[in-house]
C-alpha positions in Angstrom: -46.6 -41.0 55.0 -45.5 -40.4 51.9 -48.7 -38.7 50.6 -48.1 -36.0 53.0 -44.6 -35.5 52.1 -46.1 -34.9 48.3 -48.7 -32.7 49.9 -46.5 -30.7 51.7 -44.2 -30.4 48.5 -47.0 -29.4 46.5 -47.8 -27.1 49.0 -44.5 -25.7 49.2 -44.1 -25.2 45.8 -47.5 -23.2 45.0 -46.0 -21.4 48.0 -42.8 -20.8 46.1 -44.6 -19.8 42.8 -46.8 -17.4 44.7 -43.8 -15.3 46.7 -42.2 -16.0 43.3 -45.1 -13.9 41.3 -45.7 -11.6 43.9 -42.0 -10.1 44.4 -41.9 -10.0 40.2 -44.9 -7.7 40.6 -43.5 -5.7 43.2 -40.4 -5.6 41.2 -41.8 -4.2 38.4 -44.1 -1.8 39.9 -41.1 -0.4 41.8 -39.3 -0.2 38.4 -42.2 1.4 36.6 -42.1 4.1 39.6 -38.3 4.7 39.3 -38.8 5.2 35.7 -41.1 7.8 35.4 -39.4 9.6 38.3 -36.4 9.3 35.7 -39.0 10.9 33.6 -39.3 14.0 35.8 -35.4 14.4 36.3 -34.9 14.1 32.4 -37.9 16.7 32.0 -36.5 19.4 35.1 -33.2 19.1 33.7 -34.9 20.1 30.4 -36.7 22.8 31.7 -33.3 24.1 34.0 -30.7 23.6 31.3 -31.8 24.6 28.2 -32.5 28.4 29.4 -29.0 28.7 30.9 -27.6 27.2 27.9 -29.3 29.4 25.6 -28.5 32.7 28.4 -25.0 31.4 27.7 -24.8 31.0 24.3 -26.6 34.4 24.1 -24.2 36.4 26.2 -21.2 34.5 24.0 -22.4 35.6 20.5 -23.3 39.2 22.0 -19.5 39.2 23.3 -18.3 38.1 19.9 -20.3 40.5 17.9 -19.2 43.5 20.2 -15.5 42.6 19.5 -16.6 42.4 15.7 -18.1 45.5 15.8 -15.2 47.1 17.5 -13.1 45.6 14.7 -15.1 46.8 11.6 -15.3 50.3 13.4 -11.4 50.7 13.8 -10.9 49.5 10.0 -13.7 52.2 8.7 -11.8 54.9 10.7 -8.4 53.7 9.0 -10.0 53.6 5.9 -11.5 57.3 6.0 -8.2 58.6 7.2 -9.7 59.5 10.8 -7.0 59.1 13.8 -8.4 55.4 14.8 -5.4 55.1 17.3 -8.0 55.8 20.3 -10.4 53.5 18.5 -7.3 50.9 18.1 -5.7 51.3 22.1 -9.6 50.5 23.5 -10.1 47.6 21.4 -6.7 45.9 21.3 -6.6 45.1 25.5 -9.9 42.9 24.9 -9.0 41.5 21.9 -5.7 40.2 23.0 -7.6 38.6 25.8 -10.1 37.3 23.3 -7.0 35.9 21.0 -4.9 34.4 24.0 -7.7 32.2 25.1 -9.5 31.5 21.5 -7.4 32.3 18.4 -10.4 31.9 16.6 -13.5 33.2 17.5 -15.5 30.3 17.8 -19.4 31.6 18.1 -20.7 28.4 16.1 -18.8 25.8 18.3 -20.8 27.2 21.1 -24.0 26.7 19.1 -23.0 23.5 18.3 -22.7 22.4 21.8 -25.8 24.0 22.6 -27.6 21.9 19.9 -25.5 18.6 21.7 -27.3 19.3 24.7 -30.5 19.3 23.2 -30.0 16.8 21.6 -28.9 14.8 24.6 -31.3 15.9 26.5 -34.7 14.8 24.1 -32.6 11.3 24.1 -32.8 10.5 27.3 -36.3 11.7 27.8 -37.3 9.4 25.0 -35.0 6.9 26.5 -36.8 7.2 30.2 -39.8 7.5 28.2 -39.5 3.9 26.7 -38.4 2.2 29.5 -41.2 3.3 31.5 -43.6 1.9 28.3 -41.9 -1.5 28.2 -42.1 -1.7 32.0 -45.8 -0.9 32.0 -46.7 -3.5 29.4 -44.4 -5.8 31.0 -46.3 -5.6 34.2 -49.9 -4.7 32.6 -49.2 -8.4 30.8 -48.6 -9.9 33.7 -51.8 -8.8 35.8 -54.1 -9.9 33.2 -52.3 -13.5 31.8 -53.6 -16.5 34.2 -52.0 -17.7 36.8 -50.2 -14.6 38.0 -53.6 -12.9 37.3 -55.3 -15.2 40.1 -52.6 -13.9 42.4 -52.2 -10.5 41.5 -55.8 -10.0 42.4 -55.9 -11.6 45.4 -52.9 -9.3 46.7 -54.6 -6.1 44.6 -52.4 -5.2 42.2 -54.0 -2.3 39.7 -52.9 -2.0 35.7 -50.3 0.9 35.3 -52.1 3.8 33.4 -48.8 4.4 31.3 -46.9 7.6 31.5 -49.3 10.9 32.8 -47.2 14.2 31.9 -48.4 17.8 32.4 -49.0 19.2 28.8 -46.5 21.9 29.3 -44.0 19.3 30.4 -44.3 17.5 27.0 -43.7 20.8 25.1 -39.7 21.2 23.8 -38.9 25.0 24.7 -38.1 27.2 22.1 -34.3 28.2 21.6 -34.0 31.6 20.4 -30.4 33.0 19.7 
């Protein structure tokens, strides 16, 4: 009697151990999986955000340097005695727009934010991108170390091939301002 009750113990327990290593494999494949899909929303956002951003930026600074065009204009009129009051009515409706909402004209804030974003942005791809590295040898370690290699074959689980991304994916566009 009680040999089988030690049988069925042992038995139990290999049980347990098995379901245990299986469902850590599992885990971990569906982790590796969520990572690089993490990947791929890090990279799109890349690829969607940084062109607006830079559009933005762009249209910004071209605003600004019309206004200090406008500006230099109306003080070389002034300055060569020319009648600069139509010069001065056109320009002062825009810039008292401009100086209600930004006393300062603040072109290099907005180049600094730009330059956040990118930065934020190459952080969390490198971020995703190690996390889905220490997954992968995580679970590449496991498939290969005995006995949850004995198990992991027997159910067919297949080494992770570490992170596959398009060339062009990989590449950091170019911000031109």
């Amino acid at each position: 009697m009680s040999y089988q009750i030690i049988f069925f113990a042992i038995a139990a327990g290999l049980v347990l151990y098995v379901v245990g290593v299986y469902n850590g494999l599992v885990s971990l494949r569906t982790r590796i999986k969520a990572a690089v899909q993490e990947i791929g929303n890090q990279l799109k956002r890349q690829f969607e955000l940084i062109p607006n951003l830079e559009a933005s930026v762009k249209g910004y600074l071209a605003h600004e340097k019309s206004i200090l065009e406008m500006l230099a204009d109306a003080r070389k009129m002034v300055a060569k005695g020319q009648d600069a009051s139509a010069k001065v009515a056109e320009l002062l409706p825009k810039l008292q727009i401009v100086v209600e909402s930004n006393p300062q004209l603040k072109g290099s804030d907005v180049v600094g934010k730009l330059m956040e974003e990118l930065r934020d942005t190459s952080d969390k791809i490198m971020y995703s991108r190690r996390t889905m590295i220490d997954l992968s040898a995580d679970y590449n370690i496991r498939l290969v170390t005995f006995p949850s290699s004995v198990i992991a074959n027997a159910f067919g689980f297949k080494p992770e091939k570490g992170l596959e991304v398009p060339e062009s994916e990989l590449q950091t566009p170019q911000v031109s301002i």
